[in-house]
C-alpha positions as CSV (number, residue, x, y, z in Angstrom):
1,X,0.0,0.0,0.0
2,X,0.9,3.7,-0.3
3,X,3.8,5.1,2.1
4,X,5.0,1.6,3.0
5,X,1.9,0.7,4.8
6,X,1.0,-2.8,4.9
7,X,-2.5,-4.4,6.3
8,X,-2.8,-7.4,7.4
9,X,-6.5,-8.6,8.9
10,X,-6.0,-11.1,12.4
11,X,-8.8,-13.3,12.1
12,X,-8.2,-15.9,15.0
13,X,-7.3,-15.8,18.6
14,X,-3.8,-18.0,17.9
15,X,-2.7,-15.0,15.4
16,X,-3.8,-12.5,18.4
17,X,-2.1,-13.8,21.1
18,X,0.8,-13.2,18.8
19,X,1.0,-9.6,18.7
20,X,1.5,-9.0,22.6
21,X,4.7,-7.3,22.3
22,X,4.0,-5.4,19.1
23,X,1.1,-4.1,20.7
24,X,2.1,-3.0,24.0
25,X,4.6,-0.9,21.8
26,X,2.2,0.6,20.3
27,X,0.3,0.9,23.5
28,X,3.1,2.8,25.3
29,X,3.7,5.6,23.0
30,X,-0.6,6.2,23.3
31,X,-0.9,9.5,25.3
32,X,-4.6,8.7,26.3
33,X,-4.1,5.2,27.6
34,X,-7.2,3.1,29.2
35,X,-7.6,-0.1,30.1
36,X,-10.4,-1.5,27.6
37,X,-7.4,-1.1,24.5
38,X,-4.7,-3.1,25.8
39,X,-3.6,-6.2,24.6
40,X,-4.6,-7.8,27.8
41,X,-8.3,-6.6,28.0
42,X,-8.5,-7.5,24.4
43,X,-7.3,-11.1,24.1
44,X,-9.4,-12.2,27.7
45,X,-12.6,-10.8,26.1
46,X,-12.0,-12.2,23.0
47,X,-11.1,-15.7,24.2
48,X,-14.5,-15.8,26.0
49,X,-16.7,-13.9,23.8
50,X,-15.9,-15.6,20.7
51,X,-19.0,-17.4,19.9
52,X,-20.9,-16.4,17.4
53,X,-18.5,-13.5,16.4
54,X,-16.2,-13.4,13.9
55,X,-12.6,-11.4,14.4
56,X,-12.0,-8.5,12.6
57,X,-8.7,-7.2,13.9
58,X,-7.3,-4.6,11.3
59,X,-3.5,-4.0,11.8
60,X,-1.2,-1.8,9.8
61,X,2.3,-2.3,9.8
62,X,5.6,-0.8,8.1
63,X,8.0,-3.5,7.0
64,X,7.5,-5.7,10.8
65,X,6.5,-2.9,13.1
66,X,2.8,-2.9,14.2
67,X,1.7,0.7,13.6
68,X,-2.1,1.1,13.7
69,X,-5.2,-1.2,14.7
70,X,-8.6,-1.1,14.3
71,X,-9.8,-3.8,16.9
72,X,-13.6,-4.7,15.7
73,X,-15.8,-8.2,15.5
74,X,-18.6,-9.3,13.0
75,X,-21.4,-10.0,13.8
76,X,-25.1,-11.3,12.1
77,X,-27.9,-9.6,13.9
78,X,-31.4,-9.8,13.9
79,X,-33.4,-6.3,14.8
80,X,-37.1,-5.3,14.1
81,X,-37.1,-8.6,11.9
82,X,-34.3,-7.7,9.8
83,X,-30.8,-9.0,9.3
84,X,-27.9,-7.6,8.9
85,X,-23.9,-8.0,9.6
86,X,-22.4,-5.9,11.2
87,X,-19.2,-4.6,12.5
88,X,-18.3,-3.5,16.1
89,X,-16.0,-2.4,18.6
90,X,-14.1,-5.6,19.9
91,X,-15.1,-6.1,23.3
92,X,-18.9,-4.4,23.1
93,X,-21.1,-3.9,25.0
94,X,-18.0,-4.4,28.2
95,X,-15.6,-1.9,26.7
96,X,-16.2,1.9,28.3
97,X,-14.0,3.0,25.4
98,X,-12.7,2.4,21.8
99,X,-10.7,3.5,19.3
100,X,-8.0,3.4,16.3
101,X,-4.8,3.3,17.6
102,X,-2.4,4.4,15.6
103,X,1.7,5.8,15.8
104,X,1.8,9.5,16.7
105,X,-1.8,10.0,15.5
106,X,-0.6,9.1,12.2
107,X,-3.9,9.8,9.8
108,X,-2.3,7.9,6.8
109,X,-2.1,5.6,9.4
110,X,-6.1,5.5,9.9
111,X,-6.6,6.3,6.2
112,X,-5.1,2.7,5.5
113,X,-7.3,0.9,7.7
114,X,-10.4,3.1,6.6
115,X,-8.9,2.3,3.2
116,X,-8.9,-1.9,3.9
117,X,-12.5,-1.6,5.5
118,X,-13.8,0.3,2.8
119,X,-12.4,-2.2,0.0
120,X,-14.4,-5.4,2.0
121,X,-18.0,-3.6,2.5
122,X,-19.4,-6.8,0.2
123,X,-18.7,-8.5,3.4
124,X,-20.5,-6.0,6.0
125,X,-23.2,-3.8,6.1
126,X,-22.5,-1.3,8.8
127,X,-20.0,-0.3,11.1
128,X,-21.1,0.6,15.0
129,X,-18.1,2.3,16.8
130,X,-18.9,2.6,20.6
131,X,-16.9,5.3,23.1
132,X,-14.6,7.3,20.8
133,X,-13.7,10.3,22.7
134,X,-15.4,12.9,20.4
135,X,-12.5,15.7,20.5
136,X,-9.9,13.2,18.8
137,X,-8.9,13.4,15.5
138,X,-9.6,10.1,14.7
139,X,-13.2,10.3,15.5
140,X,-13.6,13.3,13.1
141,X,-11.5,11.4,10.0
142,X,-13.4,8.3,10.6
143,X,-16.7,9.8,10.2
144,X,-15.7,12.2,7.4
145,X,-14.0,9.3,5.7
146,X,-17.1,7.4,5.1
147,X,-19.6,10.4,4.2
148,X,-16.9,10.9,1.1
149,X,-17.5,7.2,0.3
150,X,-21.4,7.7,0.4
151,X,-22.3,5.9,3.7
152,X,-25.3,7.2,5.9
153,X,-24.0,8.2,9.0
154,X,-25.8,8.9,12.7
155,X,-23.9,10.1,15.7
156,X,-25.0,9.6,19.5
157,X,-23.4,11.8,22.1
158,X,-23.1,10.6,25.5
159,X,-20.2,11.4,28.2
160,X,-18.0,10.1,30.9
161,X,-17.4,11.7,34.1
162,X,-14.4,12.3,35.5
163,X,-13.0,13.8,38.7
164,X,-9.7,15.3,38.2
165,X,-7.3,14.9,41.4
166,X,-5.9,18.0,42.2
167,X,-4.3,20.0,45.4
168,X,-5.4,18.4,48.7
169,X,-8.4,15.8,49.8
170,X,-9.2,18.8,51.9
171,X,-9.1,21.4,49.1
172,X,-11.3,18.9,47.4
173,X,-14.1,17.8,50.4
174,X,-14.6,21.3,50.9
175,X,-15.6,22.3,47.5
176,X,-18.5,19.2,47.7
177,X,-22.1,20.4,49.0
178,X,-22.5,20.7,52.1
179,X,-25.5,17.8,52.2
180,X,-23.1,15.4,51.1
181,X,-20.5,16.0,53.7
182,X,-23.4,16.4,56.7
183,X,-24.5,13.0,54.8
184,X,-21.6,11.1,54.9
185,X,-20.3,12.0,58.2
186,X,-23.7,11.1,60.0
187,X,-23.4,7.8,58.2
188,X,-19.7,7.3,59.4
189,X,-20.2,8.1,62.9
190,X,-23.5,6.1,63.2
191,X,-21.7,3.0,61.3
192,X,-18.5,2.7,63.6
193,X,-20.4,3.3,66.7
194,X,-22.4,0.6,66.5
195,X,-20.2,-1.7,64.1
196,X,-16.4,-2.0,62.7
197,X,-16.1,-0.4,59.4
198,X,-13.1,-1.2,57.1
199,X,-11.7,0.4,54.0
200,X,-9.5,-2.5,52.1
201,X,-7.6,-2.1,48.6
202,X,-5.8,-4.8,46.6
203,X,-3.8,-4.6,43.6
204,X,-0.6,-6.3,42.0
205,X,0.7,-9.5,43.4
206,X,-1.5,-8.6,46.5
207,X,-4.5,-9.1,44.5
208,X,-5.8,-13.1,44.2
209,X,-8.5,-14.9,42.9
210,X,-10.0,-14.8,46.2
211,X,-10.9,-11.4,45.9
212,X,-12.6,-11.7,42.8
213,X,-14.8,-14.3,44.8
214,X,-15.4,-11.6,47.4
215,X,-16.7,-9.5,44.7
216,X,-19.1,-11.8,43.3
217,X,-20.8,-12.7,46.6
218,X,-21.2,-9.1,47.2
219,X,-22.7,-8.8,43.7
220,X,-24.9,-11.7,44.4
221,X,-27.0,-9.4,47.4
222,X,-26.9,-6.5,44.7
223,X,-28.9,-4.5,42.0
224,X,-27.8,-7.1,39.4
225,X,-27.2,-10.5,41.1
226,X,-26.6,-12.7,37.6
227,X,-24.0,-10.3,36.7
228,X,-21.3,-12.7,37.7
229,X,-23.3,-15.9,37.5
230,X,-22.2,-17.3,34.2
231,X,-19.3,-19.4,34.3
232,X,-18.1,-17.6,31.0
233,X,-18.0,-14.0,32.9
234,X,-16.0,-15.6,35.5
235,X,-13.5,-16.9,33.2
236,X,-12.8,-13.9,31.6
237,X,-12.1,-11.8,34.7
238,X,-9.7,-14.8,36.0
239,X,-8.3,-14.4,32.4
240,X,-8.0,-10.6,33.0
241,X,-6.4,-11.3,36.3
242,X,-3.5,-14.0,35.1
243,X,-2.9,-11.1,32.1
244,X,-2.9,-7.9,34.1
245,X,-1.4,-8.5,37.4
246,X,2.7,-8.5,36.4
247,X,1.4,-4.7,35.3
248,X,-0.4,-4.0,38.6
249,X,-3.4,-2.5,36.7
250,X,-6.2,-4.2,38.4
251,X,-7.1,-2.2,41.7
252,X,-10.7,-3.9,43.9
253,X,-11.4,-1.6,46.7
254,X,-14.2,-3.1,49.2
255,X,-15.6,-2.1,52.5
256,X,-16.1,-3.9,55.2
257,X,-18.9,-4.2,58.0
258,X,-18.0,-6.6,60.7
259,X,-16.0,-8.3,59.0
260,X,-18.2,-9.2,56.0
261,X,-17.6,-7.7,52.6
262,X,-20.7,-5.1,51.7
263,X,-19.5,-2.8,48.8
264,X,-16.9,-3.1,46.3
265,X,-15.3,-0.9,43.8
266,X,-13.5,-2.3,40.4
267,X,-11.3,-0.9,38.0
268,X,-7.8,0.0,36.2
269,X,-4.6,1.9,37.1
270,X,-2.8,3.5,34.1
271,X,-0.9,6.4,34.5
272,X,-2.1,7.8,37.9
273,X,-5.9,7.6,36.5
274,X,-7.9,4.9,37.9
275,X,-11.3,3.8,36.0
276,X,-14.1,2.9,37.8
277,X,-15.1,0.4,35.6
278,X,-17.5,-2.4,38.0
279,X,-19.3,-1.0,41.3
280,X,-21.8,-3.4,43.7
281,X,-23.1,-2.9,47.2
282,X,-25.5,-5.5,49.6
283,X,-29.0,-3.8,49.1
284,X,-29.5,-5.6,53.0
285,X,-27.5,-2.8,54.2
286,X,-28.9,0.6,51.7
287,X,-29.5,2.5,54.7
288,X,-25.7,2.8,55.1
289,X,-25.5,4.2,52.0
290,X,-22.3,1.6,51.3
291,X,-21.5,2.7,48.0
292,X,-21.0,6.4,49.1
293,X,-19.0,5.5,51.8
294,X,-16.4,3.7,49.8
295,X,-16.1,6.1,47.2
296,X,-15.5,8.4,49.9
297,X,-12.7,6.1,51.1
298,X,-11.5,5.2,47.5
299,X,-11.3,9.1,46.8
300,X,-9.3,9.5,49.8
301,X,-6.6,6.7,48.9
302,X,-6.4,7.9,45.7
303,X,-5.4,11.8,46.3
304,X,-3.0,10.1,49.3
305,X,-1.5,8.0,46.4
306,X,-0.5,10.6,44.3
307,X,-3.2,9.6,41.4
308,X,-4.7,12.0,38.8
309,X,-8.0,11.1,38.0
310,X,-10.9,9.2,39.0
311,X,-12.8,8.3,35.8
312,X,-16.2,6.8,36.5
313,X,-16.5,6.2,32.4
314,X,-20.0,5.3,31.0
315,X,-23.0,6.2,32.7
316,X,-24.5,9.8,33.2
317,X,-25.8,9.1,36.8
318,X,-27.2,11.2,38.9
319,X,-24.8,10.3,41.8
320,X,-21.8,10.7,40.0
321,X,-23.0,14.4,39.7
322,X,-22.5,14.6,43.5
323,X,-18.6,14.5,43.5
324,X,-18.9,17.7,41.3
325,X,-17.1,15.8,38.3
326,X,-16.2,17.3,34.8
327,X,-17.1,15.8,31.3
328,X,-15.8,14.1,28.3
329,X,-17.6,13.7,25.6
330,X,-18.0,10.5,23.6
331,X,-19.7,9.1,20.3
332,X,-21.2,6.1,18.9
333,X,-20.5,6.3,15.3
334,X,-22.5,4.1,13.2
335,X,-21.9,3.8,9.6
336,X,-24.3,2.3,7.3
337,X,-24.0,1.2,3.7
338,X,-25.6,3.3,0.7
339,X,-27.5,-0.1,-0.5
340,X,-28.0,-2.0,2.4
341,X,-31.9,-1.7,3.2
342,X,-32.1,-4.1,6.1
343,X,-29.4,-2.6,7.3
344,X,-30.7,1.0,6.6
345,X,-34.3,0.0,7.7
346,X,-32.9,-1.6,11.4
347,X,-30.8,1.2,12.2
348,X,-32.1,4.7,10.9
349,X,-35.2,4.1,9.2
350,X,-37.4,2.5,11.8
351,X,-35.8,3.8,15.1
352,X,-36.1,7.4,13.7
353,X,-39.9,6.7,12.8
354,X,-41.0,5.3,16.6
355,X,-39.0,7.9,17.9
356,X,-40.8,10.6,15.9
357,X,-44.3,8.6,16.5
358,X,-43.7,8.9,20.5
359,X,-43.0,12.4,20.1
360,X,-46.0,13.0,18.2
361,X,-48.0,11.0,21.0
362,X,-47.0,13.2,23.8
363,X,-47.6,16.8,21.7
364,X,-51.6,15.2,21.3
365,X,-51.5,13.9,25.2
366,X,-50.4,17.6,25.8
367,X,-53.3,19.5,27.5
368,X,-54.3,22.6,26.6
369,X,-55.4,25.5,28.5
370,X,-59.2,24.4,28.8
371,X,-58.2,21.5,30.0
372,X,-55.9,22.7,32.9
């Protein structure tokens, strides 16, 4: 290809696992680094999400040195009775964030891998790119890439909170609202007078198996009990585990109520900036508000650690809003094919007519003034 580019497409996890060193080189030189792109995250998805997906790693290279990715999956899917194939983020709907990787934001880079994609659409019908971060060039080349080759394109806007660690915890628990603090101070003084609380962090060789188990049990009395219950989600975070811990990227933080493990955060350390990626707290003890109270521990650690950033990634919650956060702002690209009805009709077509149907409802339900 032109300037020395070369693409070759990874189609199986054997060829994958190959490419651990080539990618963490890569990897390195990113200057936004998270979790959900590393070879590690990649591969233990892949080896347990394979079924029914078909690989669609993208990799550019110049003579043997791995310079760009596109890390996606095919898929055949079946919405509002219509088929279509279709190509995602690798890792969806677990990744919190996607992208192109590619040396020094190289866009001949991307335009070789846009290139590749573009010359195999007999084999797909649209693209679906989840949690690009929307002020990067890539996002912007991608999309204008495929309007210039005719494709229908809709964008979804959505964003991460973060909290930036700066100057001191106090600094920081001062600028909070005053209801949160007279909140979480009632609840700590009413919790260790009448039981022993304890704040407990694990990472690196420190971190076991064991603690994963702790996690799941605490899950178990949550919001979402099956979330760990398949034998197939289990493997892949033992797999994450065995693949992340000579890095010392994996950080659980729990608390503790006599003894007995009630909340528990779950997440990534890369460069001082620790995503939040699983949360879960024992709904027999909401009045304690257990969840708060760890991420008011967690906090603490993390500005005594010398971190960066807390990134609570997706989600626009409303209790996120309470640790006065700041935004990033992410897209969902989808890219659809000029000729591909189904595809067309699944994606834009019907979802934009129910969508303008409800809104249609709710201007008739609308009262008017002689009826207020």
């Amino acid at each position: 290809m032109s300037n020395g580019i070369s693409i070759r497409h990874i189609r199986s996890l054997e060829e994958f696992e190959t490419l651990r060193n080539q990618w963490n080189q890569l990897f390195i030189a990113r200057p936004g680094k998270t979790a959900f792109l590393t070879w590690e995250w990649l591969t233990a998805w892949w080896k347990h999400h394979l079924e029914n997906r078909e690989l669609w790693l993208i990799t550019a290279w110049i003579d043997n040195e791995l310079v760009g990715v596109a890390p996606l999956m095919k898929t055949s899917l079946w919405k509002h009775g219509l088929r279509f194939r279709l190509l995602h983020s690798l890792g969806s709907p677990n990744c919190d964030e996607s992208d192109f990787p590619v040396r020094a934001g190289n866009l001949e880079i991307a335009r070789a891998l846009c290139d590749y994609l573009h010359s195999q659409r007999a084999q797909w019908d649209a693209i679906e790119l989840n949690e690009f971060e929307s002020k990067t060039s890539m996002q912007r080349f991608v999309q204008d890439y495929f309007i210039n080759a005719g494709c229908a394109i809709q964008v979804n806007t959505n964003y991460h909170y973060h909290i930036p660690i700066q100057n001191s915890w106090e600094d920081y628990w001062k600028k909070l609202s005053k209801n949160l603090r007279h909140n979480i101070e009632r609840r700590l003084r009413r919790a260790q007078e009448n039981h022993q609380l304890e704040f407990r962090h694990v990472e690196g060789i420190s971190l076991g198996w064991a603690d994963f188990e702790t996690l799941f049990e605490v899950s178990k009395k949550g919001n979402f009990p099956e979330k760990y219950a398949l034998q197939q989600e289990r493997g892949f975070h033992r797999e994450l585990l065995d693949r992340m811990q000579d890095h010392n990227w994996i950080r659980i933080a729990f608390l503790y109520l006599d003894g007995q493990a009630i909340a528990f955060e779950y997440g990534f350390n890369l460069d001082g900036r620790f995503e939040d990626w699983r949360t879960g707290f024992d709904l027999r003890h909401s009045e304690l508000a257990g969840g708060t109270l760890l991420l008011y521990y967690l906090l603490k650690q993390l500005y005594s650690d010398g971190h960066n950033d807390l990134d609570f990634l997706r989600g626009e919650y409303d209790f996120k809003e309470k640790w006065i956060p700041e935004k990033r702002e992410f897209i969902e690209l989808r890219i659809i094919q000029p000729h591909r009805l189904s595809a067309r009709l699944a994606l834009l077509w019907i979802p934009n007519f129910w969508h303008w149907l409800k809104d249609k409802t709710k201007r008739k339900k609308k009262p008017g003034k002689h009826e207020l």
